[in-house]
C-alpha positions as CSV (number, residue, x, y, z in Angstrom):
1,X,0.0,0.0,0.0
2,X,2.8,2.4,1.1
3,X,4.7,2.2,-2.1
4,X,1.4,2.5,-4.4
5,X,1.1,6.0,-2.6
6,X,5.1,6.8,-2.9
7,X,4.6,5.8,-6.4
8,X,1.3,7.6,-6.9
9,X,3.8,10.9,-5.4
10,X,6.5,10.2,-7.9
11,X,4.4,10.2,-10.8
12,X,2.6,13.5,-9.8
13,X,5.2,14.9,-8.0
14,X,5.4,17.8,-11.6
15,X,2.3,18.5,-10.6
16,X,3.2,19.4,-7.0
17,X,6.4,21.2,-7.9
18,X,4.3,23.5,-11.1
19,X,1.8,24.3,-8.6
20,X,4.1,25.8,-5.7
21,X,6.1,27.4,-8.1
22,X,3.0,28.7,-9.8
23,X,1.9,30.0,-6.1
24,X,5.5,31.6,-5.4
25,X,5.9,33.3,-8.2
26,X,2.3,35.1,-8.2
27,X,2.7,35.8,-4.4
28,X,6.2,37.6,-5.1
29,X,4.5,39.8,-7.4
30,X,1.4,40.4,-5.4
31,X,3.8,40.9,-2.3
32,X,4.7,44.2,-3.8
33,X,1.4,45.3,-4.6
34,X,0.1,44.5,-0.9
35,X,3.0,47.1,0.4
36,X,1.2,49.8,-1.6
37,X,-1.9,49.0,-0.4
38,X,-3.4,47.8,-3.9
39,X,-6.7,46.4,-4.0
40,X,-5.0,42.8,-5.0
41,X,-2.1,41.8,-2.8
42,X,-0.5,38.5,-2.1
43,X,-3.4,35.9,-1.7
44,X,-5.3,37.4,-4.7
45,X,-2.1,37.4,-7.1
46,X,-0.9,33.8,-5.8
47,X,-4.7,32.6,-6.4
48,X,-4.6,33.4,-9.6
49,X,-1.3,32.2,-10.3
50,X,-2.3,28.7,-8.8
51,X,-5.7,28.8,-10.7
52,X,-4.0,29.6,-14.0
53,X,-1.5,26.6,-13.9
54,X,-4.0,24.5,-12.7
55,X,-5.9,25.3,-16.0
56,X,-2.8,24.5,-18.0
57,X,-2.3,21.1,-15.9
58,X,-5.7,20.1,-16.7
59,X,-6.0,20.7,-20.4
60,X,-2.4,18.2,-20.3
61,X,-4.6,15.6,-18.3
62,X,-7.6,15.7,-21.0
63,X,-5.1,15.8,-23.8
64,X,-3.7,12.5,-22.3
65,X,-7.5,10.9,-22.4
66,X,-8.2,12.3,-25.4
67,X,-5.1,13.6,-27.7
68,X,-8.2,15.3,-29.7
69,X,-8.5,17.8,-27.6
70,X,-6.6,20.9,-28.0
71,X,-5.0,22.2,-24.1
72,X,-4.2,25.8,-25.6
73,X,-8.3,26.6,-25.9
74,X,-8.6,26.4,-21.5
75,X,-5.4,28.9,-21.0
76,X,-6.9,31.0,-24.1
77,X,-10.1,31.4,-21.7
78,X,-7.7,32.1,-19.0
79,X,-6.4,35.0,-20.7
80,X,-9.6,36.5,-21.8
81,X,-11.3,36.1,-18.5
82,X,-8.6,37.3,-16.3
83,X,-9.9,41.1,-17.7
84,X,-13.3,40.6,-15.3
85,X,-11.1,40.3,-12.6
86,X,-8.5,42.9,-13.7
87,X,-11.6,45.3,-14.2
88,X,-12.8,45.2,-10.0
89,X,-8.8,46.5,-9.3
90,X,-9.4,49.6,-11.2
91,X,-11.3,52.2,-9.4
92,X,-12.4,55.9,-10.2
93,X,-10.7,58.5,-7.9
94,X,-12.0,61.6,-8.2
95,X,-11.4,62.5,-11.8
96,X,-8.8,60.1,-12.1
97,X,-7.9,56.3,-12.5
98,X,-6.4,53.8,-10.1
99,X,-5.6,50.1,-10.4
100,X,-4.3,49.4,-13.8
101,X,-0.9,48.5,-12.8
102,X,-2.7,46.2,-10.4
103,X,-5.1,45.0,-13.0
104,X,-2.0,44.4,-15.4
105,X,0.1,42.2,-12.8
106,X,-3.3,39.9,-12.3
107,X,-3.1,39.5,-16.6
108,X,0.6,38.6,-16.0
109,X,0.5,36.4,-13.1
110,X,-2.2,34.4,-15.0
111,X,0.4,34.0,-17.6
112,X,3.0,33.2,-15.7
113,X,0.6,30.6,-13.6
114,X,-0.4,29.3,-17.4
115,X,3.9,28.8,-18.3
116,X,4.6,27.3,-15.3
117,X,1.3,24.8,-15.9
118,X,3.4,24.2,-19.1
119,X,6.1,23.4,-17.8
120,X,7.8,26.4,-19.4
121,X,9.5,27.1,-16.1
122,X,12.4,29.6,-17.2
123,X,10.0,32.3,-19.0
124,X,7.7,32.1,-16.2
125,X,10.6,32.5,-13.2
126,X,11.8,35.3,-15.7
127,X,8.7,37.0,-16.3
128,X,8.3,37.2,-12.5
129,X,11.5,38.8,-12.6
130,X,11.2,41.8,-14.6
131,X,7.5,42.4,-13.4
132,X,8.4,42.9,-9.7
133,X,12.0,44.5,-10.9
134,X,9.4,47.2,-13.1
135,X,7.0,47.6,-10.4
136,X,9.7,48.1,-7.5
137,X,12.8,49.8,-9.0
138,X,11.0,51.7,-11.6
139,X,8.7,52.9,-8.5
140,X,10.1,56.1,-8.0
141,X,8.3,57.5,-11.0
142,X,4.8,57.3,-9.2
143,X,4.3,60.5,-7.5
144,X,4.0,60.3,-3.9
145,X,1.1,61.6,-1.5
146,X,-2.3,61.4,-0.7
147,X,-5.5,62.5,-3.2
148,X,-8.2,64.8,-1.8
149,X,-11.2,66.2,-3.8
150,X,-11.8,69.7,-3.1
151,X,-15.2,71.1,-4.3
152,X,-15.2,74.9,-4.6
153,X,-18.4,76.9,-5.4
154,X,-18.1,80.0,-7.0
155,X,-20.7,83.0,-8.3
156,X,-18.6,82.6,-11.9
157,X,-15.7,80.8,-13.4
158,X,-13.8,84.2,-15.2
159,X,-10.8,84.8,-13.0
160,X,-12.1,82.8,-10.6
161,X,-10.7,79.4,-11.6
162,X,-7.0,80.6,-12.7
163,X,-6.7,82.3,-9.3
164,X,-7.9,79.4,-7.4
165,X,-5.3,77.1,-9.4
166,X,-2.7,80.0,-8.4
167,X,-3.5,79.4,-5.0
168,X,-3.3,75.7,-4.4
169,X,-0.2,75.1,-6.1
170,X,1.3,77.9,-4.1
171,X,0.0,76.7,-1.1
172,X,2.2,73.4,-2.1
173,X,-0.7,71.1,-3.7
174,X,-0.2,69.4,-6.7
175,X,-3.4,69.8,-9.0
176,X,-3.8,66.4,-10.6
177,X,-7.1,67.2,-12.3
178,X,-10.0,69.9,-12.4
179,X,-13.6,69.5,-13.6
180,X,-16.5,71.0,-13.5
181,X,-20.3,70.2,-12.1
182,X,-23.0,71.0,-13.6
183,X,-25.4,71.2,-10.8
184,X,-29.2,72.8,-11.6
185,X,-30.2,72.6,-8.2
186,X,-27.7,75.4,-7.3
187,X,-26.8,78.8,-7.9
188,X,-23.3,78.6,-7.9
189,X,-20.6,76.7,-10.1
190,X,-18.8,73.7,-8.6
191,X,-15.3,73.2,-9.4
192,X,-13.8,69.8,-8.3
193,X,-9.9,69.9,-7.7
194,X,-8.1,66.6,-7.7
195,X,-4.7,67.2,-5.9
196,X,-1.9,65.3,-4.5
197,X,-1.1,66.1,-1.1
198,X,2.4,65.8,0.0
199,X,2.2,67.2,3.4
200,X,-1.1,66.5,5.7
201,X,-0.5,70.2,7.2
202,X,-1.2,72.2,4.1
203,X,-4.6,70.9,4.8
204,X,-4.9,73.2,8.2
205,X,-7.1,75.9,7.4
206,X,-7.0,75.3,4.3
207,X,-10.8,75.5,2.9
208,X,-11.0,79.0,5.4
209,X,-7.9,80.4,2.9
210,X,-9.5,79.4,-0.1
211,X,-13.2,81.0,1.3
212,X,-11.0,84.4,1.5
213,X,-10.5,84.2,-2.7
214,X,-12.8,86.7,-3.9
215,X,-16.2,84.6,-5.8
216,X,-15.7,81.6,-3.9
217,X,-19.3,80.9,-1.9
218,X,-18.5,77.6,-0.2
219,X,-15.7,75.0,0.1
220,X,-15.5,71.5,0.5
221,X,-12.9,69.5,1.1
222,X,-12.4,65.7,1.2
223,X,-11.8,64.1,4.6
């Protein structure tokens, strides 16, 4: 009995190494994405990883039973479907998009999940390599600081806007995006500022300083 189960082990034991490889390599990636606080860290990213070369393990099992069927056609719905997924990790801030690097590494962990399922072990380890290299050393390119929405009503926009622009970025606020609300239920014109925060005690006082610019009825700012 003992050696039908050590043999049993030996003949699966591929399976046992692609699959902790598989969950590895999607949790190194994920672990960098957890320390920023991403919407998918390390058990979402190692999930998918597993779940992809799982797929690719199977289609090799039902190609053994039947050497009709073709095992590309379960990684190709792999691919495709990973998108759903990818689609929950990018969120609307403000005015302004968050999560497609996050929704990128989920499409390339599935791949790398779906190499290693292959048996394709030195793209996959690779691949892994240069993601979390891209996302780590080439991380000083992503600006730093925290995003508040400030919504300031004024009378009209005239010089209204350009001085309120003047004033937050001398105030040290980095204006990331500005739109405008059209609102029929009030009097006054909302303007909504999108700006990066780099120092929490700009924000002391802040919305009385901007009430002192002349036109400005009301202020708003995101806690």
């Amino acid at each position: 009995m003992l050696n039908l189960i050590l043999d049993y082990i030996l003949n699966n034991l591929y399976i046992f190494i692609r699959l902790i490889i598989a969950a590895i390599l999607g949790g190194i990636i994920g672990l960098e994405r957890e320390k920023l606080n991403r919407p998918a860290g390390v058990r979402t990213h190692m999930i998918v990883c597993l779940g992809s070369c799982l797929i690719m393990l199977l289609g090799e099992y039902m190609h053994r039973i039947d050497n009709t069927i073709d095992i590309t056609r379960l990684g190709a719905q792999v691919v495709s479907g990973i998108g759903f997924l990818g689609a929950g990790a990018i969120l609307k801030d403000g005015f302004s998009v968050r999560g497609l690097t996050t929704a990128a590494t989920l499409w390339a962990v599935a791949c790398v999940g779906l190499a290693i399922g292959g048996g394709f072990y030195f793209a996959g380890i690779l691949t892994t390599i240069i993601v979390y290299s891209s996302l780590h050393f080439l991380g000083f390119t992503t600006k730093k600081g925290i995003r508040k929405n400030i919504s300031v009503f004024v009378e009209s926009l005239d010089n209204t806007i350009n001085n309120l622009q003047d004033f937050l970025v001398d105030n040290g606020l980095e204006i990331v995006d500005i739109g405008l609300v059209d609102n029929i239920k009030s009097d006054f014109i909302e303007i909504k500022f999108v700006v990066l925060v780099r120092n929490i005690k700009i924000l002391t006082d802040l919305e009385n300083k901007i009430l002192s610019i002349e036109g400005v009825k009301s202020v708003h700012i995101e806690k």
